[in-house]
Structure formats: C-alpha cells, structure tokens
C-alpha positions as CSV (number, residue, x, y, z in Angstrom):
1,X,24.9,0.1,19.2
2,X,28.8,-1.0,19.5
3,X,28.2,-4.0,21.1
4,X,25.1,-5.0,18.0
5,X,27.8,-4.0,15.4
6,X,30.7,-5.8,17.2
7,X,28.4,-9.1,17.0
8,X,28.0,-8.8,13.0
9,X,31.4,-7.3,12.1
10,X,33.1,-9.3,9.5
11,X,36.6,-10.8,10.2
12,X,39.4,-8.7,9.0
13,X,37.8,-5.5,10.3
14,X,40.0,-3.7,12.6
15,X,38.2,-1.0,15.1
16,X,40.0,2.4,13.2
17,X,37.0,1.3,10.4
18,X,34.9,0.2,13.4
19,X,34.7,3.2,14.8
20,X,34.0,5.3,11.6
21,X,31.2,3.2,10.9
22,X,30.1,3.4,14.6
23,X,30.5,7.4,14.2
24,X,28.7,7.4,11.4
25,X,25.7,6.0,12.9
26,X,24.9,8.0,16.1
27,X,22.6,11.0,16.3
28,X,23.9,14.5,15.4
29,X,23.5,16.1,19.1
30,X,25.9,13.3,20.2
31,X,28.2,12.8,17.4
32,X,29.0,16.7,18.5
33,X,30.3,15.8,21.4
34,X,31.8,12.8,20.8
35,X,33.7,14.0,17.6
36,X,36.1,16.0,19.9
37,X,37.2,13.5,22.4
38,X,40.3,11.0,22.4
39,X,40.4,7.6,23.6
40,X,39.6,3.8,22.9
41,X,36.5,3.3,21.1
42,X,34.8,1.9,24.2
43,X,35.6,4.5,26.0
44,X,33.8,6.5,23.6
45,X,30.8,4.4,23.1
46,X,30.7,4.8,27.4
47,X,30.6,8.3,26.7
48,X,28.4,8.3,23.9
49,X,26.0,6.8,26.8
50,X,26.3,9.0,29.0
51,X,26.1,12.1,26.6
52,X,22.4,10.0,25.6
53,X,21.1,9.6,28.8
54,X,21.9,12.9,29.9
55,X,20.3,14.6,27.0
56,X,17.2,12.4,26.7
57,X,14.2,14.6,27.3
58,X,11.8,13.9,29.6
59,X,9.2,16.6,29.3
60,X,5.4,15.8,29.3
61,X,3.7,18.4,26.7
62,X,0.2,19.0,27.9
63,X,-3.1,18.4,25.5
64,X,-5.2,21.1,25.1
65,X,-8.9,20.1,26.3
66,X,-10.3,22.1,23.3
67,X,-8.6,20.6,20.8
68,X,-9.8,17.3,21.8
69,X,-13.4,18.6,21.7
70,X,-13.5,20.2,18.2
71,X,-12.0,16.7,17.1
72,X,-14.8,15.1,18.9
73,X,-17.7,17.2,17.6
74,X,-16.2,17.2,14.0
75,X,-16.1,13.2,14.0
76,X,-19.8,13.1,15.2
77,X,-20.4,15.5,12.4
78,X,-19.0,12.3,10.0
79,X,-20.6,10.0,11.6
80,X,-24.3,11.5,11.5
81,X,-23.8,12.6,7.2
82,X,-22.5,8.6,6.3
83,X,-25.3,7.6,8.5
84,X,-27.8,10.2,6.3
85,X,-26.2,9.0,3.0
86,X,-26.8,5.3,4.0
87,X,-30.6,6.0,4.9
88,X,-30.9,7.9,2.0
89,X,-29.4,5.2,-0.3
90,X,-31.2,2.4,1.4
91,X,-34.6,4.3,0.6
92,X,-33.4,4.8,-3.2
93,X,-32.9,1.2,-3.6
94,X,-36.6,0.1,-1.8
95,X,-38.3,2.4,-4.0
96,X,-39.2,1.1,-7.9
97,X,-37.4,3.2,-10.5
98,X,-39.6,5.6,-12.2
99,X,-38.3,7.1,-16.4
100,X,-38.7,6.1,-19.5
101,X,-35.6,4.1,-19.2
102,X,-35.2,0.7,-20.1
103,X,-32.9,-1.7,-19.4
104,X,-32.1,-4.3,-22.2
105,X,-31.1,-7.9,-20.9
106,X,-28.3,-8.8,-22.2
107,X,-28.1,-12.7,-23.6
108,X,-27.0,-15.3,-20.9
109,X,-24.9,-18.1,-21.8
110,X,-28.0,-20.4,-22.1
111,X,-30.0,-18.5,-24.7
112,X,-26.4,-17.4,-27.0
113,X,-26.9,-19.4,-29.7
114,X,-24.8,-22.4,-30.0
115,X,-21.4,-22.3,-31.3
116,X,-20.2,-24.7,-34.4
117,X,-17.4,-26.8,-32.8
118,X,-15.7,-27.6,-36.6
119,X,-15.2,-23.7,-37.1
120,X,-12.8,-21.9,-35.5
121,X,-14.1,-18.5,-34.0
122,X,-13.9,-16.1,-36.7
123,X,-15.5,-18.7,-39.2
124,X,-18.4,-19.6,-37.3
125,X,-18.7,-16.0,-36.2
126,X,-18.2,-14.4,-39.9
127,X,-18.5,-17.2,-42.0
128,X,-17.1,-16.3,-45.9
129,X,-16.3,-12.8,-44.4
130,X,-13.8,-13.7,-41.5
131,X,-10.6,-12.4,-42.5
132,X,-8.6,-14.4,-39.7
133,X,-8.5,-18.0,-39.5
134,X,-7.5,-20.3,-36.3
135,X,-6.8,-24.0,-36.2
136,X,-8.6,-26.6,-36.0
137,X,-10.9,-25.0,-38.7
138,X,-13.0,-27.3,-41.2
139,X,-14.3,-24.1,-42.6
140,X,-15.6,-25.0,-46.4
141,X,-17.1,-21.6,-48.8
142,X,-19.6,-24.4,-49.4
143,X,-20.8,-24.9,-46.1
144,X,-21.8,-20.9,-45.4
C-alpha cells in the first residue's frame, strides 16, 4: 500500500504527511501494533507486512450438511408453487371468460373522427365553447 501511494503522491509531499496518510489507511489490528514503534517509514511499512501476514487467518469453517438440505428442499418448494401458478394461469387464459362483463372497444385512430386542420385543438374540439386558443387557429363564431 506504500509503494501504490508513493507512485501517486504529489510533489512537495514530504514522508512526515506520507506516513500519516499511510497510517491512516491500514487496518485497526495492525495500526495497534504499528502505532508504537520508531523508525523510517519503510521500515514500518516492512513491519506492517509482517504484522499482516502473521495475523492473516487461515481457518477453514466447516458447512453444516443440514443446512444445505433445508435450503435445498425449501428452493424445490419455490420452484414446484411458480410452476403451479404458471399452469394455473396458463389454464385461466385458454379458457373463455364467463360474467356479464363487457368490454367496450375503445376508438382506434382509423375510426376517431377526423380532425379540422384550420382549428387549433381546443376550437375544433369545443368549437364557440373552447376557452383556450392556440396558433395557427382560423377559428370563425360563424363557422361553428
């Protein structure tokens, strides 16, 4: 970590500011042991290594076979109710609706009737009533 903030260290940087900033970045369990020693700040940061390595963990926790199980059985559980709502869906959808409900088509562009290009939207929609007026509008009271 020295060395990466050695290679982006602006000039003018001396290492008393170097080494605070280096301090301030290692991890607590090392900083503890660092914090109390004298020396050259490589020295330190050789330290710092050595502290690391020696305290990295190398332990292998164990997985429980059970656990693994009840996560297995629980997942197959998901997977068989989605595949029961899509069946059950897909039936729904094959078979004809049934009601008195009716569905009312709404217009489609083709059958809207036809729009006056001279009026603006609110005269050809409201003729003499529209209260708002756009331009270009050729709107005449005489012609509604």
């Amino acid at each position: 970590m020295l060395r990466d903030m050695r290679g982006v260290l602006p000039e003018g940087i001396g290492d008393a500011a170097l080494k605070e900033f280096w301090l301030q970045k290692l991890p607590p369990a090392i900083l503890t042991v660092i914090s109390g020693l004298d020396g050259s700040l490589d020295s330190l940061a050789e330290r710092a290594d050595r502290v690391m390595d020696a305290s990295t963990s190398r332990e292998i926790s164990a997985v429980s076979d059970h656990c693994c199980r009840s996560m297995e059985s629980a997942f197959a559980a998901l997977t068989a109710q989605i595949a029961a709502l899509v069946t059950s869906q897909s039936t729904q959808n094959r078979q004809p609706r049934s009601g008195n409900r009716s569905r009312t088509r709404s217009r489609t562009r083709s059958q809207s009737r036809q729009r006056n290009k001279d009026l603006c939207y609110y005269h050809d929609r409201f003729g003499k009533d529209a209260k708002n007026c756009r331009d270009p509008c050729n709107f005449n009271s005489k012609n509604c």
